[in-house]
N, C-alpha and C positions, 0 to 999 in steps of 0.2 A: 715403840709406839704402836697402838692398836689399831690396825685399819679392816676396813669391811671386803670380804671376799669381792673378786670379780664377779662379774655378775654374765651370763650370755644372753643374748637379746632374742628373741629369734627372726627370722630375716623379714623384713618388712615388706607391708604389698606393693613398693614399689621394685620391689625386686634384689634390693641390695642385699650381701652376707653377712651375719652373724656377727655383732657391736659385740666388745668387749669393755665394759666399766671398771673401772677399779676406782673407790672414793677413798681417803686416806686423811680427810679431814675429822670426822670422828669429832666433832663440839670447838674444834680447834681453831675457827673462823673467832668466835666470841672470845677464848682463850688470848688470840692474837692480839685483836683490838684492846680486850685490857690490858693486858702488858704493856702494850704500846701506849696509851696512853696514862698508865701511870709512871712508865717511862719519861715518857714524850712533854707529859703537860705540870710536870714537878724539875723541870729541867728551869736553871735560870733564861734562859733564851727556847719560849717552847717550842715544839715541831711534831707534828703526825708525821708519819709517810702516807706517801699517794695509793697506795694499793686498797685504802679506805673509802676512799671518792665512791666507788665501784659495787655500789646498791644498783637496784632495779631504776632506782629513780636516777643515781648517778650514771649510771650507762646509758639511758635512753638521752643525758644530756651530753654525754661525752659523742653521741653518734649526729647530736644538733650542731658540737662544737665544727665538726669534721665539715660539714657542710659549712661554715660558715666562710667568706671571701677572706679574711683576715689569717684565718687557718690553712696556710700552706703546705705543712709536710705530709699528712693523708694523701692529700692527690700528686703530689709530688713522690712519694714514695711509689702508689699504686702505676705511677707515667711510668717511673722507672721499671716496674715487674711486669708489666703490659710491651714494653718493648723489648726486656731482657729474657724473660722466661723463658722462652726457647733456648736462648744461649747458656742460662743456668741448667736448663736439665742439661742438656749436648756435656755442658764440663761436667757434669757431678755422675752422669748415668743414676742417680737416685730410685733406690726402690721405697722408699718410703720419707716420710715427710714428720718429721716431729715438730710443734710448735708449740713456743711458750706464749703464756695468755693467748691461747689462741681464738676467745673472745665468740663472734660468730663467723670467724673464717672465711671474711668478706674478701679482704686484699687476697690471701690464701686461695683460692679458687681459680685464681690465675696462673699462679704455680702449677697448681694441682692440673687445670688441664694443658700445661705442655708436659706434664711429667706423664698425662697419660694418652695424650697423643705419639708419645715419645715410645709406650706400650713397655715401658719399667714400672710404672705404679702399682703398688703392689701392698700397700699398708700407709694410713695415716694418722699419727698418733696427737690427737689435740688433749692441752693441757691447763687447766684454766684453775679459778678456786668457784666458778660457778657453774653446780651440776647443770641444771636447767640449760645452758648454754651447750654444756655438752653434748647432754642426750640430744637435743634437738638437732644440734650439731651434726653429730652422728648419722641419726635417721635419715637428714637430707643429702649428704653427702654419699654414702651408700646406696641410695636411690641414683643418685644423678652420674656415678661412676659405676658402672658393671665392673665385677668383678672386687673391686675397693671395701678393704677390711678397714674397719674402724677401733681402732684400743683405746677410749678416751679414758683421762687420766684426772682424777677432782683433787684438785691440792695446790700448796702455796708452792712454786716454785723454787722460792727461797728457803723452804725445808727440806722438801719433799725431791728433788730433782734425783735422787739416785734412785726413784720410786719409778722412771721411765722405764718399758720395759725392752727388755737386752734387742738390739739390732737384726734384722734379716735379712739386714744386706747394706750394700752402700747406702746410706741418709742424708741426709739434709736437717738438720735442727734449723729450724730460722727462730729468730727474735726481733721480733720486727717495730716499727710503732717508732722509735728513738725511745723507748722503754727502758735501753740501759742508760739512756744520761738521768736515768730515775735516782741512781747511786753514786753515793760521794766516791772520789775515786780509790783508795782502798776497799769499799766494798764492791765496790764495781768490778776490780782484778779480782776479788776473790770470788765472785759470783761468775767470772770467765773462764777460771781455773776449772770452777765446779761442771761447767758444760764441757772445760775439755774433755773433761774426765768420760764424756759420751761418746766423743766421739776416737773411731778408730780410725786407722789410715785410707780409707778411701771413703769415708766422710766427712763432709763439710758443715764450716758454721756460717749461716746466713741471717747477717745482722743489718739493723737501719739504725742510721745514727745520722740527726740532724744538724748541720755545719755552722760555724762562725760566719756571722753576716752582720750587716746591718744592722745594731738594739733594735732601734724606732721598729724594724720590721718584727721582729723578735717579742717585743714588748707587746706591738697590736695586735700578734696570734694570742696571747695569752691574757687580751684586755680587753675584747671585741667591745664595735659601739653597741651591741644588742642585750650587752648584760649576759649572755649566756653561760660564758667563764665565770664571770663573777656569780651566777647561779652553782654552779657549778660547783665552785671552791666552798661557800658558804650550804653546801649540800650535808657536807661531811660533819656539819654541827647536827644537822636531821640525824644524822646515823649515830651520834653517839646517844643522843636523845632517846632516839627507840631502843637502840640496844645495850646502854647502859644505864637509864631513864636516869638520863640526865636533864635539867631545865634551860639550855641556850637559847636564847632569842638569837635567832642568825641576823633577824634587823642591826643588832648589835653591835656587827663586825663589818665594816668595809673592806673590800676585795684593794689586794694590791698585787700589780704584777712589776717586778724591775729586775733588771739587766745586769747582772754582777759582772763588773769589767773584768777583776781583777783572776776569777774562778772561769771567766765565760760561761756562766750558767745562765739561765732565768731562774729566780726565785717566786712564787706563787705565796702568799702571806694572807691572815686577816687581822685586822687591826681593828682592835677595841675602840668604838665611839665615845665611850663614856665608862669611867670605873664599873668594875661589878663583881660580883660573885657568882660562880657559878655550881648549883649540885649537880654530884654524879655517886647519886645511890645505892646505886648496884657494886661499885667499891667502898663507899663509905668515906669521901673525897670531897673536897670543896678547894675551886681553883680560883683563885683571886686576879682580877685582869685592872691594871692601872689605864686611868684613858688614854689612847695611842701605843699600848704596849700589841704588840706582835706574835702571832703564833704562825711558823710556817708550816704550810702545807706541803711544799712541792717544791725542789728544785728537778732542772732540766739543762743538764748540763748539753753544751755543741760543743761541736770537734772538728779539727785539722787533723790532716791525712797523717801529719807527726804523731800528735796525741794518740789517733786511733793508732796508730803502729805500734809505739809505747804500749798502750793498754795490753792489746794481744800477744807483744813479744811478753809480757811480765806474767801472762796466764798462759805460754809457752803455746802460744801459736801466732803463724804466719799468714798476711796477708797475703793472697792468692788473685783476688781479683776484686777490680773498686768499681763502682757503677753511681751514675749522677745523672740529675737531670741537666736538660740544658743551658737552666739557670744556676745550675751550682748552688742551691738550696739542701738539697739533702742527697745522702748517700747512701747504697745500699754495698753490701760487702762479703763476700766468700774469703773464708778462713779455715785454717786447716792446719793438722798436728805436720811440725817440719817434715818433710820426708828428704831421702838422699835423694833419692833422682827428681825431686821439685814438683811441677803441675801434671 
């Protein structure tokens, strides 16, 4: 696959050293999305994945979601890093920091400064499919950390992940967000396998994965009274519109969020109002929608301490160390390739 040299920045007047870029995307954003939806929406039961939400327009709403009182596991994850960071650098001695989606490395900054109060920090490697996020990324983080290299990485993670570049020293990958209950669970294991594959023995993986609780509570993160989710989810018709000039009327489809007993996921859906037809002419495509027929957006799978053990023993690594708030909401987790002499 053809990707574009690194590129070196030079050091910014705030003082930080020398950003390294590498983009690996190369048209492959657009690439993706077709695929995916000629995949996705010629299926008898259709379905995008989530990693399409995530326009300029869908990020600024994914950062309203976060704020919202219904939306629990952001501040619940960040209670957890805000109280553990210390404890996580102290176990990992981390010299560097790799992150997937690392977005604008909001939670991430809490990390970052016990890693560098801790005076190991030494490299952090953010990894996103949106440059603009990176660089920007980059530049402030460099500034606000003396000394702190930046190697940001532009690419789908789900391609691209051997595309990290090689270790210099103890790491820390996090994956944060409950980002992996994005994957059904076969690809879930195999996209675990893939990160082990990053890390060596005296690096760990640092995952959020949000727990089995309550639907009712579960349902009202993902169905706020404010409409914002359901902005949200019916965002991802705008995006195939512009980018594959398609005609959706997002009016169209009604947001559905529900609680799959039986999977323990949430499922994220839109549901046709009224029959239609829809073009998408940039493949040459017309998707026929019956009234009440369904296309899913999103599942978000939750987990018990089993499940998660399961997952990681099956992508041959051990849980190490479990972190939760004090509601038992969500989890954060340190993982790591088995060693014989253990932690």
């Amino acid at each position: 696959m053809a990707t574009s040299p690194a590129r070196e920045v030079p050091p910014t007047a705030g003082g930080g050293k020398a950003i390294t870029i590498d983009s690996h995307l190369d048209g492959h954003a657009e690439r993706s999305l077709a695929d995916d939806v000629l995949d996705g929406l010629t299926r008898p039961f259709k379905e995008l994945p989530p990693k399409h939400f995530y326009d300029a327009r869908g990020a600024e709403l994914f950062d309203r979601i976060c704020e919202l009182p219904e939306y629990y596991p952001t501040r619940a994850e960040r209670a957890i890093l805000e109280r553990s960071a210390d404890e996580i650098a102290e176990l990992t001695g981390a010299v560097e920091l790799v992150e997937l989606g690392s977005g604008t490395a909001a939670k991430t900054r809490v990390l970052l400064d016990s890693l560098h109060r801790s005076g190991t920090l030494r490299r952090y490697v953010p990894f996103d499919v949106t440059e603009s996020m990176v660089r920007d990324c980059a530049r402030e983080l460099t500034a606000e950390y003396p000394g702190l290299r930046v190697h940001g990485v532009i690419g789908d993670f789900e391609r691209h992940l051997e595309l990290v570049p090689p270790a210099e020293g103890p790491r820390i990958v996090a994956f944060l967000g409950g980002t992996i209950g994005n994957f059904p669970p076969g690809s879930r294991r195999r996209f675990l396998r893939q990160i082990a594959r990053l890390l060596g023995p005296e690096d760990f993986l640092l995952m959020g994965t949000d727990l089995v609780k309550d639907p009712s509570v579960l349902e009202a993160a993902y169905d706020d009274a404010a409409g914002v989710t359901a902005e949200f989810n019916r965002n991802v018709l705008v995006v195939l519109n512009r980018e594959l000039d398609a005609d959706f009327d997002p009016g169209d489809f009604e947001h559905v969020a529900l609680f799959d007993r039986e999977h323990e996921w949430i499922e994220m859906r839109l549901r046709a109002r009224r029959g239609l037809i829809a073009q998408i002419r940039r493949l040459e495509m017309e998707v026929r929608f019956e009234e009440g027929e369904e296309l899913r957006t999103e599942i978000s799978a939750k987990f018990t301490p089993e499940r998660l053990r399961g997952d990681l023993a099956a992508a041959g690594l051990e849980l190490a160390h479990w972190l939760t708030d004090p509601d038992g909401l969500f989890a954060l987790t340190l993982s790591r390739v088995p060693a014989a002499d253990g932690l």
